[in-house]
C-alpha positions as CSV (number, residue, x, y, z in Angstrom):
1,X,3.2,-34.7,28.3
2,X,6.0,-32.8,29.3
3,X,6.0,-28.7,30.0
4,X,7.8,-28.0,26.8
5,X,4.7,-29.5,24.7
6,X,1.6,-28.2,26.9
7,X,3.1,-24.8,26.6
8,X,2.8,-25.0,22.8
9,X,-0.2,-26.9,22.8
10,X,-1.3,-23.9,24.8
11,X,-0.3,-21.3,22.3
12,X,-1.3,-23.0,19.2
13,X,-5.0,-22.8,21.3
14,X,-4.4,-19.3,22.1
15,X,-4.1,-18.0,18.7
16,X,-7.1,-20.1,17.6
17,X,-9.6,-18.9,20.2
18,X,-8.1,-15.5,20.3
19,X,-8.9,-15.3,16.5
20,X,-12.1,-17.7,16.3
21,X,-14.5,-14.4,17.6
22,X,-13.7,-12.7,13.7
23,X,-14.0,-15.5,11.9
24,X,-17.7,-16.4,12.3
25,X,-20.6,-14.7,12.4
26,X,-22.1,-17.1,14.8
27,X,-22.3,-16.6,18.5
28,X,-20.1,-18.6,20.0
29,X,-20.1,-21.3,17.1
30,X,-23.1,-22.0,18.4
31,X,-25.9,-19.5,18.0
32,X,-27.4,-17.9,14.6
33,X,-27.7,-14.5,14.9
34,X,-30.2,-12.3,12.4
35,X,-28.0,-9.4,12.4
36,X,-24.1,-9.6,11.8
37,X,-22.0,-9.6,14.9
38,X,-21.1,-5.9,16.5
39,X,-17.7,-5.3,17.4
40,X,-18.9,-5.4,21.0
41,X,-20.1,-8.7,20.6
42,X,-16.7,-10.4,19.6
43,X,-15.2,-8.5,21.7
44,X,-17.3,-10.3,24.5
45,X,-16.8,-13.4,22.9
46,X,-12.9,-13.4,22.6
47,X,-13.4,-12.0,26.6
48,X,-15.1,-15.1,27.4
49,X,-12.7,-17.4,25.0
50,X,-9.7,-15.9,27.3
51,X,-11.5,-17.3,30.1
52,X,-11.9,-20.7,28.6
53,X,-8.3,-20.4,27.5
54,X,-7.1,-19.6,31.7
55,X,-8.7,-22.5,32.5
56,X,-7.5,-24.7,30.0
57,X,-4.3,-23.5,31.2
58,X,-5.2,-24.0,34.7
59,X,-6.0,-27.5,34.1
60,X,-2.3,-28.1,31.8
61,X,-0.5,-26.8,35.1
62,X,-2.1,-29.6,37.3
63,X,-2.1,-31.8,35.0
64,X,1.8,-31.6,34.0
65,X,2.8,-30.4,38.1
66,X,1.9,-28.5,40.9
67,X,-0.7,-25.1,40.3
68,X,1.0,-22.0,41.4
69,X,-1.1,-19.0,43.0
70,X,-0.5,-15.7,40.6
71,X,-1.7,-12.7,41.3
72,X,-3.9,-10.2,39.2
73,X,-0.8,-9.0,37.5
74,X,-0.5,-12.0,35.3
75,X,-4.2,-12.3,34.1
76,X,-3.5,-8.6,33.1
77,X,-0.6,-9.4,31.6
78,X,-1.9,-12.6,29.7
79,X,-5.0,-11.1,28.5
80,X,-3.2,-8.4,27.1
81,X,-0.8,-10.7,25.4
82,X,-4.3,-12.7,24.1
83,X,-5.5,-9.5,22.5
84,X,-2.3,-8.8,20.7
85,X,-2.6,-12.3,19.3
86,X,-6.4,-11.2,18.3
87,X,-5.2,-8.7,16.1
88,X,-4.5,-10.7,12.9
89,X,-8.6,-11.3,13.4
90,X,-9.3,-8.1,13.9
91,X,-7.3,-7.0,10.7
92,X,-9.1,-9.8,8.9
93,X,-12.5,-9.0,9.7
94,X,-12.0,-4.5,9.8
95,X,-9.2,-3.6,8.3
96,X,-8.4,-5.4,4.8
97,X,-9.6,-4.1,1.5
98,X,-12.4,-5.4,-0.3
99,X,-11.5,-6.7,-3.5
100,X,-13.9,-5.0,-5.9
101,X,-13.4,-4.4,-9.4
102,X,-13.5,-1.1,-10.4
103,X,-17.0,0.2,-11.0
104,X,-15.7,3.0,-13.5
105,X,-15.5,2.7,-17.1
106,X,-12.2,2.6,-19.4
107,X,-11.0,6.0,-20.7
């Protein structure tokens, strides 16, 4: 696999994982929860799906070449850019209208 490919392999998984926290109501995919999720909660769970997404990362770099050290500048800098590509979730799951017909009656 060449550098070109892993790198969009690893934004085609960004934008999944980013998104998969307001998708679900499940815990992780994993875990049924009795309540629905708070916005605290996904926003835990896309925190902890930006860790699995570094290391998948991680393990791309070695796997294509040699790892290079960064500094706490670029996981800043990437999670920020892993919550902007969260947002189309977010807009899903907060932000769109309901479609409802209207409960009034005809004039």
């Amino acid at each position: 696999m060449n550098t070109g490919a892993a790198a969009l392999l690893l934004l085609v998984i960004a934008v999944g994982l980013a998104n998969l926290a307001f998708f679900t109501e499940r815990l992780f995919l994993l875990f049924a929860l009795r309540q629905p999720k708070s916005l605290w909660w996904r926003l835990f769970e896309v925190l902890v799906y930006y860790g699995l997404f570094v290391g998948l990362g991680r393990g791309l770099e070695a796997y294509v070449g040699r790892l290079h050290a960064q500094a706490w500048q670029f996981y800043a800098i990437t999670l920020l850019i892993f919550l902007v590509l969260a947002y189309p979730g977010f807009i899903y799951r907060y932000l769109r209208r309901s479609r409802r017909a209207p409960s009034g009656g005809s004039s």
